[in-house]
C-alpha positions as CSV (number, residue, x, y, z in Angstrom):
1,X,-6.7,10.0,59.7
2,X,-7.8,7.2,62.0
3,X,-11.3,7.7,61.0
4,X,-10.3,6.7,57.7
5,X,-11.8,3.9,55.3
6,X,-9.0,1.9,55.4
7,X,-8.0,2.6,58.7
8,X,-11.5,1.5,60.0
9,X,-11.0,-1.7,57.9
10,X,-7.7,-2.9,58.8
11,X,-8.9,-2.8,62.3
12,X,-12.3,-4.2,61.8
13,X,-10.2,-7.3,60.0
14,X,-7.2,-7.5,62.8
15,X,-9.7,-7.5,65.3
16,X,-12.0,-9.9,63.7
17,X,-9.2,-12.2,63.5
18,X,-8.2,-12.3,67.2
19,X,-11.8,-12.0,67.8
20,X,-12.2,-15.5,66.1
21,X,-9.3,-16.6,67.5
22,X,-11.0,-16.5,71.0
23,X,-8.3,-13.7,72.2
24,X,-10.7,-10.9,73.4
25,X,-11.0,-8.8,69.9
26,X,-13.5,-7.3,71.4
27,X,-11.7,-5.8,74.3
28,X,-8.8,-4.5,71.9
29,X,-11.9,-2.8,69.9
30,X,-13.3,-0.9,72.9
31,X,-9.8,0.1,73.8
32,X,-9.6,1.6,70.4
33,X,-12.7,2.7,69.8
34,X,-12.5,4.7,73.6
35,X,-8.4,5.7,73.9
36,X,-7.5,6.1,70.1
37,X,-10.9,7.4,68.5
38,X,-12.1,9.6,72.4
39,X,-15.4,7.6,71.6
40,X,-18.0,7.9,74.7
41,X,-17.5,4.4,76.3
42,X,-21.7,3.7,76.1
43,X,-21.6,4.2,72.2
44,X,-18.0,1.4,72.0
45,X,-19.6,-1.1,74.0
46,X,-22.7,-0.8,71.9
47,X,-20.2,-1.0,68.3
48,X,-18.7,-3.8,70.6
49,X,-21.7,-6.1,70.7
50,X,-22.8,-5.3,67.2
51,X,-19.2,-6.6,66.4
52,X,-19.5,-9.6,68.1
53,X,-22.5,-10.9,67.4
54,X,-21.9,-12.0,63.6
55,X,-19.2,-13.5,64.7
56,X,-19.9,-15.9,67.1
57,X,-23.1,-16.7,65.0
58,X,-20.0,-17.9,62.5
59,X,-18.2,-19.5,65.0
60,X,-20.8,-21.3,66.6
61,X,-22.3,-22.5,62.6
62,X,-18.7,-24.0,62.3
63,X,-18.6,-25.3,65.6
64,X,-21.8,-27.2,65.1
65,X,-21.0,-28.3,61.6
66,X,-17.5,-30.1,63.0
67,X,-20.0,-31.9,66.0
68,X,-18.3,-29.8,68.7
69,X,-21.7,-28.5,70.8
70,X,-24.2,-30.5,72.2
71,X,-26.8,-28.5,72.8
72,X,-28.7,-30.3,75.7
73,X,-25.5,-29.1,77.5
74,X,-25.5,-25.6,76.4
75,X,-28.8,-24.6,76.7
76,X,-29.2,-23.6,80.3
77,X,-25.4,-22.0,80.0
78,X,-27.4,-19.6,76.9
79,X,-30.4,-18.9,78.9
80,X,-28.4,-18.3,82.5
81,X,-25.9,-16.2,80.4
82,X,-28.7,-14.1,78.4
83,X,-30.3,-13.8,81.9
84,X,-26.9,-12.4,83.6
85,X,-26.0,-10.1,80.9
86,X,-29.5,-8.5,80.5
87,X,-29.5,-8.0,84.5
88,X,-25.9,-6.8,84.5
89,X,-26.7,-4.1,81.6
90,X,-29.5,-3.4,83.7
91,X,-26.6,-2.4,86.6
92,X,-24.5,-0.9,84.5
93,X,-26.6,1.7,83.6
94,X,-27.6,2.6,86.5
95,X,-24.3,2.6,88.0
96,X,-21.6,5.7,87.4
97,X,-19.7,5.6,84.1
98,X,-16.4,6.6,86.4
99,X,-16.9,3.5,88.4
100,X,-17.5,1.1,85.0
101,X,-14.7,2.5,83.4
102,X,-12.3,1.3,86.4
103,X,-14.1,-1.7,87.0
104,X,-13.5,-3.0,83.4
105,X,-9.8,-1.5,84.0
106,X,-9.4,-4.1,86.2
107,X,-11.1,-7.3,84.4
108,X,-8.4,-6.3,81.7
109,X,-5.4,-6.3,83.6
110,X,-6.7,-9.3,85.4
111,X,-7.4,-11.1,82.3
112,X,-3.9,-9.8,80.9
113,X,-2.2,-11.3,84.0
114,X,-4.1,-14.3,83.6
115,X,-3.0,-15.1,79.9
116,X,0.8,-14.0,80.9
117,X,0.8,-16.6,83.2
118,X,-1.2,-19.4,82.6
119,X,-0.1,-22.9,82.8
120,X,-2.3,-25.7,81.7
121,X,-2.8,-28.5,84.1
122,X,-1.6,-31.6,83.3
123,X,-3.7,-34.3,82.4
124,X,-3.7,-37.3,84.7
């Protein structure tokens, strides 16, 4: 049943939403895709980037329409950060799945405390 059509849509759409958002749709979908569906963790986080990549290409063609990057500034941030993640894939699969799996344990409940708690600075 969760397999379904429908059931695959009204996820794809929640998540999409708080993936747009900027709440971490993305984590929600591997914890989904892993706990609910007993998907091997390799093949989520490759649904995972194939999910996110259309749509940050929206966000950013919205972004840039409204004025809001500057792309002297972001340049080296897109090269450092395509850099990072192609060495850090390189880690991760070399490293054991046990070990990732607890590892990204802990980035969620880290970045769960993080958005309990957060309190924005005040601007002087």
């Amino acid at each position: 049943m969760l397999e379904s059509m429908p059931i695959a849509i009204g996820v794809g759409t929640a998540l999409g939403f708080l993936a747009g958002l900027g709440t971490g749709g993305g984590s929600l979908l591997i914890l989904y895709l892993t706990l609910i569906l007993n998907m091997e963790p390799g093949i989520a986080k490759g649904i995972n980037l194939l999910f996110f990549i259309p749509g940050a290409l929206i966000a950013c063609l919205f972004r840039w329409k409204q004025g809001a990057l500057d792309l002297k500034t972001l340049l080296p941030a897109i090269l450092s950060g395509c850099v990072a993640a192609a060495l850090c894939a390189w880690l991760g699969s070399r490293m054991d799945t046990a070990l990732l799996k607890k590892l990204f344990g802990v980035l969620l409940i880290f970045t769960g405390l993080r958005e309990v708690f957060y309190r924005p600075r005040n601007a002087r």
